[in-house]
N, C-alpha and C positions, 0 to 999 in steps of 0.2 A: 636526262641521262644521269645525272649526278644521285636523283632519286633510286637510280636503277644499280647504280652501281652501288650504291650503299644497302640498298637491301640484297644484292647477290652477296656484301660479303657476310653483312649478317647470318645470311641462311648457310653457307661454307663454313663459320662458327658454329653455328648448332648441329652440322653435320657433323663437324669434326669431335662430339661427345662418343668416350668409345660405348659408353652403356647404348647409344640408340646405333652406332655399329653393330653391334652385339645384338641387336634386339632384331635389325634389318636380314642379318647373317640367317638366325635363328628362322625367323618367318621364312626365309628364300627354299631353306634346306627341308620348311615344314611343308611349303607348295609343292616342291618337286617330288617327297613322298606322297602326297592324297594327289597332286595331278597324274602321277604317272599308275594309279589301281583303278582298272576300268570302276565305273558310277560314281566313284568319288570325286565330282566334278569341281572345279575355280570354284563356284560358285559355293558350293559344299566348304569349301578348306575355307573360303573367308568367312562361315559361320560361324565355324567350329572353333575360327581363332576369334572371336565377337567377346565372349567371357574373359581370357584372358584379357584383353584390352582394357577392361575395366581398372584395370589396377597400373594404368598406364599414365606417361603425360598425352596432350593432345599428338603432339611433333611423331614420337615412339607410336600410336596408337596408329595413326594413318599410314606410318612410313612402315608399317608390318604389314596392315592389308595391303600396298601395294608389290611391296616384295613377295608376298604371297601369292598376290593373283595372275604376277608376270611368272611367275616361278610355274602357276598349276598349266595354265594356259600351253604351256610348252612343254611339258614334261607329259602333257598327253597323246603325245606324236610318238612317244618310244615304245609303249606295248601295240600302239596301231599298227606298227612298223616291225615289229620281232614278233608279233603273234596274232596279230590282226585283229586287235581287240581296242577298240578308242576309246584314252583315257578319259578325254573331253567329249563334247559335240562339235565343238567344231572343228576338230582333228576328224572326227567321221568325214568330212569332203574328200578327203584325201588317203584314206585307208588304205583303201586297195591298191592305190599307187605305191606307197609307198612300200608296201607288204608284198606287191610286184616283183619291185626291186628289192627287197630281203632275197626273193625266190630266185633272183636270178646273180644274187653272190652280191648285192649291192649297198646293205642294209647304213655301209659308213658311208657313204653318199648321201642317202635317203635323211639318215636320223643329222648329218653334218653339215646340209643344205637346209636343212629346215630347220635346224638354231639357229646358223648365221641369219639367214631371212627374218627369221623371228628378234633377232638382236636388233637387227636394220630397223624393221619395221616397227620396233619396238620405239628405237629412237627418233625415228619421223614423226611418230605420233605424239611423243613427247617435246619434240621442239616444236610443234604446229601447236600444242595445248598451253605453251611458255608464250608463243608470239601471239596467234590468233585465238585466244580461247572466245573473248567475247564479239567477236566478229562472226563466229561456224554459231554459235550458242545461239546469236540472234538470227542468223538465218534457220535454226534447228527448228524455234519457236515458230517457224511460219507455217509448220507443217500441222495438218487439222488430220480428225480418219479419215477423209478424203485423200489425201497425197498419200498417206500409210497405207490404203488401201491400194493404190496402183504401185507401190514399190515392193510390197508386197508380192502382188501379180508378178511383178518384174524378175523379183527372186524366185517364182513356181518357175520361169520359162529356164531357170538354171537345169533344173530337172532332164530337160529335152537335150542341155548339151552336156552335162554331168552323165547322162546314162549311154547304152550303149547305142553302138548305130542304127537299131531297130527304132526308130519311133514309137511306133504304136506300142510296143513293150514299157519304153519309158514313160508313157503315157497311163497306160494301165498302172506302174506303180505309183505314179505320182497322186492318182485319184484314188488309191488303194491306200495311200498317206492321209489325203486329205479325209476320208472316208473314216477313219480310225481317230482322227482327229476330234471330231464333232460325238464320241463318244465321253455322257456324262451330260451336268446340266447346262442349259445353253446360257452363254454369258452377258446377258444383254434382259433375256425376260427370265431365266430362272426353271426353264422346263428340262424335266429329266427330260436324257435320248438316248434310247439305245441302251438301257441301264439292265434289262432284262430280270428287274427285280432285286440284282444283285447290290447291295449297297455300297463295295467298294468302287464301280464305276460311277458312281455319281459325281464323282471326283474327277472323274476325267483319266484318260490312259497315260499314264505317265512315259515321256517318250527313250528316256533313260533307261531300265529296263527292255523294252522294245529294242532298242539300239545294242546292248549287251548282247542281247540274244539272238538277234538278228546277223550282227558280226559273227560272235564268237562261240557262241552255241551251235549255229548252221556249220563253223569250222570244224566243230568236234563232230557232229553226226557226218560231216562230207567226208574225214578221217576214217571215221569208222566203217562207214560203208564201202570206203575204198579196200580196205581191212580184210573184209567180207566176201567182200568179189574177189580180193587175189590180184588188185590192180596195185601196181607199185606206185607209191607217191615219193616224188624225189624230196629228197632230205635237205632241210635247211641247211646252211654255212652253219658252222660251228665257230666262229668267231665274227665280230663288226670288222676288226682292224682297225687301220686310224683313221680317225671320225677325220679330221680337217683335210685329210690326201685329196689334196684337186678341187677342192670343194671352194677356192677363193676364184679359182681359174673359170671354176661353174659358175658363180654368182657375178663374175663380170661379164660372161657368155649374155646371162641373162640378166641383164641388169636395168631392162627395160622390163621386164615379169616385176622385180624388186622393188623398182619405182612404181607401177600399176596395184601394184599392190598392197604397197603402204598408202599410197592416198586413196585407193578404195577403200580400204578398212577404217582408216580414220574418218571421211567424210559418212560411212556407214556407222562406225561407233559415236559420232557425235548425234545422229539420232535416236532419240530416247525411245528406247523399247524394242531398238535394231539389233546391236550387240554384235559378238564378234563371232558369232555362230552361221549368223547370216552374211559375214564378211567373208568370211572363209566360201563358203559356198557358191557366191557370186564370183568371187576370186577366181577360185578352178574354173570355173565354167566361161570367165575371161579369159582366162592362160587358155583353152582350148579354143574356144572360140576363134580368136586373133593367132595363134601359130600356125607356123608353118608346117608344120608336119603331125597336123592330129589324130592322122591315125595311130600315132606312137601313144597317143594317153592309153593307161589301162593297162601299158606291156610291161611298165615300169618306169615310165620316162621323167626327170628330176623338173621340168618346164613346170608347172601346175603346182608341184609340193612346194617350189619358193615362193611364187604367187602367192598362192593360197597363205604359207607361214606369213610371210611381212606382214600379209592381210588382220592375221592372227590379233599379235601386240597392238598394229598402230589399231586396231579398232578396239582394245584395250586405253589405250590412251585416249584415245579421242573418247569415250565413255564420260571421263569425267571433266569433260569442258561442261554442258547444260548443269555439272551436278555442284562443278565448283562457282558455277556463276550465277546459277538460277535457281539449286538449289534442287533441279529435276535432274534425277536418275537413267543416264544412258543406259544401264542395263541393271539385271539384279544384282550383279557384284556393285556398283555404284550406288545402287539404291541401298545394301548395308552399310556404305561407305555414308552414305547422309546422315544415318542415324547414328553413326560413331560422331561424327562432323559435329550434329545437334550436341548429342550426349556431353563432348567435351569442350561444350561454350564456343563452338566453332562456326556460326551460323552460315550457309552459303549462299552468297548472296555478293552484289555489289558492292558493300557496304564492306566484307571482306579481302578486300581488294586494297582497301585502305586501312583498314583496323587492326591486320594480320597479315601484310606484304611481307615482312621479312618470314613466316611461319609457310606461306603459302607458296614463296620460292624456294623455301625447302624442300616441299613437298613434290616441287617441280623437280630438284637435283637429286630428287627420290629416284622420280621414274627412268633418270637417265642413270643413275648410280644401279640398280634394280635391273636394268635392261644390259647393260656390260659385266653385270655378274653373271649372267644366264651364260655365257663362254664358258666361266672356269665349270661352273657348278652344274651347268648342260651336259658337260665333257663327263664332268665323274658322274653323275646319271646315268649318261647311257654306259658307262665301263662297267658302271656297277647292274647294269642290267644286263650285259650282254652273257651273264652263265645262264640264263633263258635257252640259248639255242644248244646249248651243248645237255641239255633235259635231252632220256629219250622221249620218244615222241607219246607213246599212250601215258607216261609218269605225266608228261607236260600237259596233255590233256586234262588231266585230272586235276591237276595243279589250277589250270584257266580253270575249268567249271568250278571248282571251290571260291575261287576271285569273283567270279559270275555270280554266285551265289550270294558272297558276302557285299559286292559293291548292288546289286536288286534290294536287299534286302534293305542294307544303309538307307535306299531313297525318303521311305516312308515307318520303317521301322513295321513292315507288315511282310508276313508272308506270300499273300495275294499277289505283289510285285514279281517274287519269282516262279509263281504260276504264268504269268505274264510273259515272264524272261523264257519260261521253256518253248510257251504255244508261239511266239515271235521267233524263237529257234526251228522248230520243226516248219512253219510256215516260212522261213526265208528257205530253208534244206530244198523244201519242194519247190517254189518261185526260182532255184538257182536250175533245177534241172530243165525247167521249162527256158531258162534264159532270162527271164526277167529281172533289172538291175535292182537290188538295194538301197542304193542312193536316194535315189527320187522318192522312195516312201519314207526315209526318216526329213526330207527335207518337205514334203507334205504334213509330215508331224507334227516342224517346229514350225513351219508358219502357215497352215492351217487355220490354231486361233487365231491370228492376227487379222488374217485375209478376213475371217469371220466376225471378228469384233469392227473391224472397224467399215466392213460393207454392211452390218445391221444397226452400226450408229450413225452411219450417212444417208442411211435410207430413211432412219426418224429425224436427222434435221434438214432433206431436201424433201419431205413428206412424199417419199416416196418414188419423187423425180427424180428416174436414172440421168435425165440433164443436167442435175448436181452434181456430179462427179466433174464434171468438166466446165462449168461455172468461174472457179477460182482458175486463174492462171495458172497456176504452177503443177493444180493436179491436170489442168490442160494438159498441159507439157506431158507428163508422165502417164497420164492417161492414153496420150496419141503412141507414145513411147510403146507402152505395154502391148498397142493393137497392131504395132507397127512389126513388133518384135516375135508375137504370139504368129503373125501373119508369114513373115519370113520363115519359122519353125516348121509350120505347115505347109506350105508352099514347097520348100526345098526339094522333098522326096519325089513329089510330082514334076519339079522341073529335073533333076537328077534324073530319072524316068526316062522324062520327053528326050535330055540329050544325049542317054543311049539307046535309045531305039533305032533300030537301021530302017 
């Protein structure tokens, strides 16, 4: 204990430098700008601040990408939510909910629930990273593509309850995801697919683009053709109001969403290559699942946007237990975070633990110092976003497709991307009038590869034997999980059937 306390005070001395205040500030205020412009993704903002670092100390250099990446991470729930356009991916779970409740005069609920969540969960995941890091880190290591492969599975069957009550709808987008997915070369032997000659798909469909336009491009053509017809579309609120009104009274309502939440995203951010994309995801698709009243998702209802947010952060934080201790990358913002780490004679590893304790509980008083600034600097974010609604409506249209245009473009620095962003626009415009959900094809997008990488590398180390999969214990587990769960999905409609039939 004596050990313990002497390096916390250590670390509270190096925090207390105002240059690495200043430097934390700086970074906070630079996430919440590129998180909150659709395709400027977390991931994006901790690149871009990568150069700057270089001229940094090690302490200042890591304590910027984190204020950074807690900053983008949540600042992409505010265009999702005033204009239905997600700054993130993993704000996409929750889009439409939240953008729901914009439509129904809600939007300082919406955007006021989902920082405070995202604060919570921010800090669960950073006290469980301070207490348990090498504990989750060595259970993370037990996971082969086998187990990745059934939790994978496990995240498609989100789809079935993320979409709407038609099954078979959600079903067609999710294979419409997965389908779009496997466009480019295959990642295991190297063969184009699906390239059609073209040489910017050999790369693969970037699902960022897709997601832009699929939101907020299908928004502008649904506008417009409402336009056209002569059909009246009701008019946003012209202001949020106050973001915190009732919103403490909400989160203790649901303060079983808030717990469920933060420790799914955490025990999902501590596996490497899960990330907080698919925390969010699973998240909603639990807040519905388990409520009581899920016919209310979809109308606007706040259960799911807390969920989902706490899911947000803690699987932010839980990212870099494998990266602080093992040195392996919970997701791509962690895996830039490594090679800052290297860069600045920081190696990660166990041997860190001991070499740089007082450096590394800094780092810790980062995540929580980072995660209670997101209040104030949440707040003035969405204030400062909120003359959005008060745009008329075709100015503001104009205004999104320009943002459309320039966050497609940012992804790969090609035009091709917002070829991409249109034909993903006009193709959601027409999937919307047919009925068919959204959701499920961008969450086919993002784990797609995964499903696919890692069932064509268990098939070359079980030579082939689908009995491999269920071999190891643990992908037992999750394997029986995934057939158990896919089974219930299916079955439902059929027994719902049987017990209205007279």
């Amino acid at each position: 204990m004596t050990g313990l306390g002497e390096n916390l005070l250590l670390a509270i001395g190096m925090l207390a430098d105002p240059q690495l205040l200043a430097v934390i500030l700086l970074a906070a205020v630079f996430g919440l700008f590129v998180g909150a412009i659709p395709g400027l993704t977390a991931t994006m903002a901790t690149a871009l601040l990568v150069p700057v670092t270089f001229f940094m100390p090690p302490l200042a250099a890591v304590s910027a990408i984190v204020a950074c990446t807690a900053m983008a991470i949540t600042a992409g729930d505010i265009p999702g939510c005033l204009i239905r356009m997600p700054g993130t991916p993993a704000s996409a779970a929750y889009t439409d909910e939240t953008y729901a409740m914009t439509r129904r005069g809600l939007a300082a609920q919406a955007l006021g629930s989902s920082l405070v969540s995202s604060v919570i969960g921010g800090l669960v995941g950073a006290l469980v990273l301070i207490v348990a890091a090498p504990i989750l880190a060595g259970y993370a290591l037990r996971f082969s593509s086998f187990e990745y492969f059934w939790l994978a599975v496990i995240g498609l069957s989100c789809a079935a309850l993320v979409s709407s009550s038609d099954l078979l709808r959600g079903l067609v987008a999710l294979l419409l995801g997965l389908f779009l997915s496997t466009v480019g070369m295959d990642g295991v032997t190297g063969t184009p697919r699906f390239d059609f000659g073209v040489t910017e798909l050999l790369g693969g469909l970037n699902f960022i683009p897709i997601m832009i336009g699929m939101f907020a491009v299908s928004e502008i053509l649904k506008h417009l053709a409402s336009d056209a017809a002569g059909v009246r579309v009701p008019a946003l609120p012209q202001a949020v109001g106050r973001v915190f009104a009732g919103v403490w009274s909400l989160i203790g309502r649901y303060r079983r969403n808030v717990a469920r939440g933060a420790a799914t995203g955490t025990l999902i951010g501590v596996l490497p290559g899960a990330g907080g994309d698919l925390g969010a995801w699973v998240s909603y698709a639990m807040a519905r699942r388990f409520s009581k009243t899920p016919e209310k998702f979809g109308t606007g209802h706040p259960e799911g946007v807390i969920e989902a947010g706490a899911a947000n952060n803690a699987a932010l934080s839980g990212a870099w237990v494998p990266a602080l201790v093992f040195g392996i990358p919970g997701d791509a913002i962690t895996a830039i975070a490594v090679g800052v780490l290297v860069m600045k004679g920081l190696n990660p590893g166990p041997q860190l633990f001991e070499s740089q304790a007082p450096t590394l509980y800094a780092i810790y008083l980062v995540f929580l110092l980072a995660n209670l600034a997101l209040l104030p600097l949440g707040w003035l974010a969405i204030r400062l976003a909120t003359p959005l609604l008060r745009i008329p409506r075709h100015q503001l249209s104009a205004v999104i497709l320009l943002c459309c245009v320039v966050g497609a473009f940012a992804i790969n620095n090609t035009t091709f991307d917002i070829g991409v962003m249109l034909v993903a626009g006009l193709v959601a415009f027409a999937l919307d009038r047919l009925g068919v959900p959204i959701g499920p094809i961008i969450l086919g997008l993002v784990l797609g590869p995964m499903v696919e990488r890692n069932f064509l590398t268990s098939m070359v180390i079980a030579d082939g034997r689908f009995i491999g999969f269920f071999e190891r214990p643990l992908a037992a587990v999750l394997g029986v999980a995934a057939f158990v769960i896919w089974t219930l999905v299916l079955a439902r409609p059929l027994w719902t059937r049987r017990r209205h039939r007279p």
